[in-house]
C-alpha positions, -999 to +999 in steps of 0.1 A: +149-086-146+111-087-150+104-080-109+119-045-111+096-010-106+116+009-124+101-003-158+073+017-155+061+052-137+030+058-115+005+050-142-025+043-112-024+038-078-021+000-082+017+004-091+029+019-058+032-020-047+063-024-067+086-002-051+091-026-025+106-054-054+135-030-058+138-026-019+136-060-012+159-076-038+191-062-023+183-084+009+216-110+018+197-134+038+228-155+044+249-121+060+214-111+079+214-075+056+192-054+036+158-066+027+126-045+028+143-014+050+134+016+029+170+014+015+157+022-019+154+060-010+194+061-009+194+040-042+175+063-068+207+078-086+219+042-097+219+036-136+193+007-128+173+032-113+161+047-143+126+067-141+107+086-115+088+060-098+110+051-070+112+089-063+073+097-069+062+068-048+089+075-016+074+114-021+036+100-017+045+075+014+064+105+031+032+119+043+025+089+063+057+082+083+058+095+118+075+086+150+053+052+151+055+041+113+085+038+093+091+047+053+093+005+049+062+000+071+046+022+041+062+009+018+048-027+034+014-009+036+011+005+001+020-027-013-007-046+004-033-017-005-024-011-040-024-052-046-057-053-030-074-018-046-064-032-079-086-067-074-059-085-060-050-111-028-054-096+007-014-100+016-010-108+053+009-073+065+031-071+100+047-039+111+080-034+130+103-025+099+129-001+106+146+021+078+181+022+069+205+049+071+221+045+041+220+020+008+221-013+002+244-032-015+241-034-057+219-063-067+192-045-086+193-070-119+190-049-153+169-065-182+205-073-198+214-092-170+221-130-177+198-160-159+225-176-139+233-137-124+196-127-120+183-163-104+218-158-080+205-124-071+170-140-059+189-166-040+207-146-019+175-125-009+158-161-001+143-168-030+149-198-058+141-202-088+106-212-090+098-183-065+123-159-089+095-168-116+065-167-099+075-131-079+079-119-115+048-133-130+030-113-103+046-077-102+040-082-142+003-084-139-002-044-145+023-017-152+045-016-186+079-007-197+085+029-214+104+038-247+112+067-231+131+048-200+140+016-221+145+026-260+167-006-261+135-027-250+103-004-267+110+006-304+100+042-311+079+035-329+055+028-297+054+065-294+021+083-303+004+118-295-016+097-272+015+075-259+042+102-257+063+079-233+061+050-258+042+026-232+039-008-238+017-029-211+024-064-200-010-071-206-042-060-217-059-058-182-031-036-174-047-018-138-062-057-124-046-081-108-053-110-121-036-142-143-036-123-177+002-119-179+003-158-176-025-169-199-008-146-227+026-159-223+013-196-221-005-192-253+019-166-269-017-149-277-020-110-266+005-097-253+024-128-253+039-120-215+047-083-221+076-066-236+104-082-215+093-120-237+085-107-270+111-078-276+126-086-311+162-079-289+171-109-273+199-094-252+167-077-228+143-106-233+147-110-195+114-120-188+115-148-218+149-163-199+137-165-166+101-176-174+114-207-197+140-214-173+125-244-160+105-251-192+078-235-183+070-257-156+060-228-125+045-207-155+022-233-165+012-242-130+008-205-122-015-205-149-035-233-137-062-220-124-068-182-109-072-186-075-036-208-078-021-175-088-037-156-065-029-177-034+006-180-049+012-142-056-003-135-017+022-162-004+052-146-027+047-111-015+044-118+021+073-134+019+092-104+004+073-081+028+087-101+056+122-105+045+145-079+066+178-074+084+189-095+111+176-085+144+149-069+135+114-079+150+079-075+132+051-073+152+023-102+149-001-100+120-019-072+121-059-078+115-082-047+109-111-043+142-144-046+125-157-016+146-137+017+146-141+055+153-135+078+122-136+115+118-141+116+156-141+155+169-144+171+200-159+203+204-170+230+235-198+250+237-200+284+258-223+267+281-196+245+296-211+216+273-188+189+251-201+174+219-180+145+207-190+136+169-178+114+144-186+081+124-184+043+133-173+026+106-182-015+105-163-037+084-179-070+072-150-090+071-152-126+062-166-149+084-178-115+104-212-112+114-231-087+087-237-055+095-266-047+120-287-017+117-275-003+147-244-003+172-244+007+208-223+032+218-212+052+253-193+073+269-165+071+300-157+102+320-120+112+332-127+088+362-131+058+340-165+053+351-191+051+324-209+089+324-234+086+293-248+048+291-255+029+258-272+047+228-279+032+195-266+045+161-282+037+132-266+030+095-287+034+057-269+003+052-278+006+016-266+042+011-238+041+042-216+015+025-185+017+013-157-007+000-121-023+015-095-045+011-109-069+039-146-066+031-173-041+026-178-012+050-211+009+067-208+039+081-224+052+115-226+090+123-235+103+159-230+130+182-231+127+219-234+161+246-224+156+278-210+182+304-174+190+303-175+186+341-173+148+339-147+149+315-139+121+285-115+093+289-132+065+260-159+059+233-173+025+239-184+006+208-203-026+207-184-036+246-148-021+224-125+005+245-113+033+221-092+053+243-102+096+237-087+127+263-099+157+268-066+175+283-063+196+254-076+194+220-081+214+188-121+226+186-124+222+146-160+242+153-143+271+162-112+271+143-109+285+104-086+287+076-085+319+054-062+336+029-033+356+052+003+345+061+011+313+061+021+294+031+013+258+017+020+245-013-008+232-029-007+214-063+017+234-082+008+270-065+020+285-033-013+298-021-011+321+015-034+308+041-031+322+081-051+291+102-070+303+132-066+275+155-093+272+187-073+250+216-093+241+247-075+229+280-089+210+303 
């Protein structure tokens, strides 16, 4: 089955996003079970499992779950950045998923697997045909399939000094999103739709089945222009994104604020000062009002009353930029004294509440990290580090 991550390892960031496919597609809609639930971390040791980017991605989104985000909320998360780093859609993204405890049931189609079987597995997640072919066309877009996962698919002879895993791409534009994958297979120019169509065995010419299993008819009209297989990739993956078990709740869609504190830290000084520095970082979103050369910011004590009034930070908005998935971004630096007497209960940012405290907090000024006890693992070393950490209590 075309959809499925396992064909291909982390070749670039923009192949986290199909971890999710593999989550997802154990989903029974109809019985209210499975979906995307982070399931896929119980399922690695299944034979259509093969390869180490199930196992490399969960390792990479581990970092971000916490008591407030869940391993499918990342998984959610990474799909929508990796889809939009690579030049693709901006997929509408809700949180609220919550992780299994266990697997999911089998459903995980393997490239052998017939049409009537894979387009029955798609159903029963919510999906028919048509959306079965067009969820496929997209997750084929960049990534490959490996000789050294699937000899029965890539001949050995795709293995080189330069290619030790054998990899064949889908395409040629291998790390973008974009219709390539489509064009190819339309015209049988290319890469004529990737190895899963033009693999001289028919028995794993999965792809090539479910592609032409409507004649062509939601290939060609994928291929119709590139915004339609953009809009239709965006509306696909939300979709898959949103599928879950019964009784579960997202949250609404979640929009990014154009004005938010970065980097912010809070720091004390032996004359009974605070300095509170940090970066604004403006976002011009569509539709958004561009970026101005300055934004006014202030300070509210512990009382909630407002202790230093509005200042104005100024951006290089040539040389402050950066880029995003929902537009491009300028950065704002500052730093703001004020007596630790009056305390800190928010940053104010163009009329914004950004809720700070200044109970207790780490003072990064004063605090150091130096070889000693302690030991991280860092890259392949275990290096000893003893970190000298400065807390203030207020």
């Amino acid at each position: 089955m075309g959809t499925r991550s396992r064909l291909r390892t982390l070749d670039s960031p923009c192949i986290h996003r199909m971890e999710m496919v593999d989550d997802f597609i154990t989903a029974d809609v109809g019985k209210g079970i499975g979906g995307l639930d982070a399931s896929v971390g119980f399922e690695t040791e299944r034979p259509e499992n093969v390869g180490v980017a199930i196992n490399d991605t969960l390792f990479f989104f581990t970092f971000l779950v916490n008591d407030r985000t869940s391993m499918a909320d990342a998984i959610a998360m990474g799909t929508v950045a990796a889809v939009g780093a690579c030049g693709g859609p901006v997929i509408p993204f809700r949180g609220g998923r919550i992780d299994a405890t266990g697997p999911g049931r089998a459903g995980v189609c393997e490239p052998e697997t017939d049409i009537k079987t894979t387009l029955s597995e798609f159903a029963a997640s919510g999906f028919n045909q048509q959306d079965a072919i067009g969820l496929t066309a997209c997750g084929h877009t960049m990534g490959g399939v490996r000789h050294s996962n699937f000899p029965q698919i890539v001949p050995e002879s795709a293995v080189s000094p330069n290619n030790q895993d054998g990899r064949v791409t889908f395409d040629e534009s291998t790390e973008a999103f974009d219709d390539r994958v489509v064009q190819d297979y339309i015209s049988g120019t290319g890469s004529g739709g990737g190895p899963l169509v033009t693999t001289t065995n028919k028995t794993v010419q999965s792809d090539l089945r479910l592609y032409s299993s409507d004649g062509n008819k939601t290939m060609k009209s994928l291929g119709s222009s590139k915004d339609q297989f953009s809009s239709a990739c965006a509306d696909l993956m939300a979709r898959m994104l949103d599928t879950v078990p019964r009784g579960v709740s997202l949250t609404p869609l979640i929009q990014p604020s154009d004005v938010k504190p970065t980097n912010v830290l809070l720091s004390l000084a032996t004359n009974g000062t605070l300095t509170l520095s940090g970066k604004i970082r403006y976002m011009d979103k569509a539709a958004s009002v561009p970026a101005p050369q300055s934004l006014d910011i202030a300070l509210k004590g512990r009382n909630g009353q407002t202790t230093i009034p509005s200042l104005k930070i100024t951006t290089n908005l040539t040389a402050d930029t950066g880029t995003g998935l929902y537009g491009p971004t300028h950065s704002y630096p500052f730093t703001i004294g004020f007596p630790a007497g009056s305390g800190l209960s928010a940053l104010v940012v163009q009329g914004k509440n950004f809720a700070l405290q200044d109970s207790i907090f780490v003072d990064a000024a004063s605090s150091s990290v130096e070889p000693g006890l302690a030991a991280f693992a860092t890259s392949f070393k275990v290096l000893p580090y003893t970190i000298k950490v400065t807390v203030a209590v207020g």
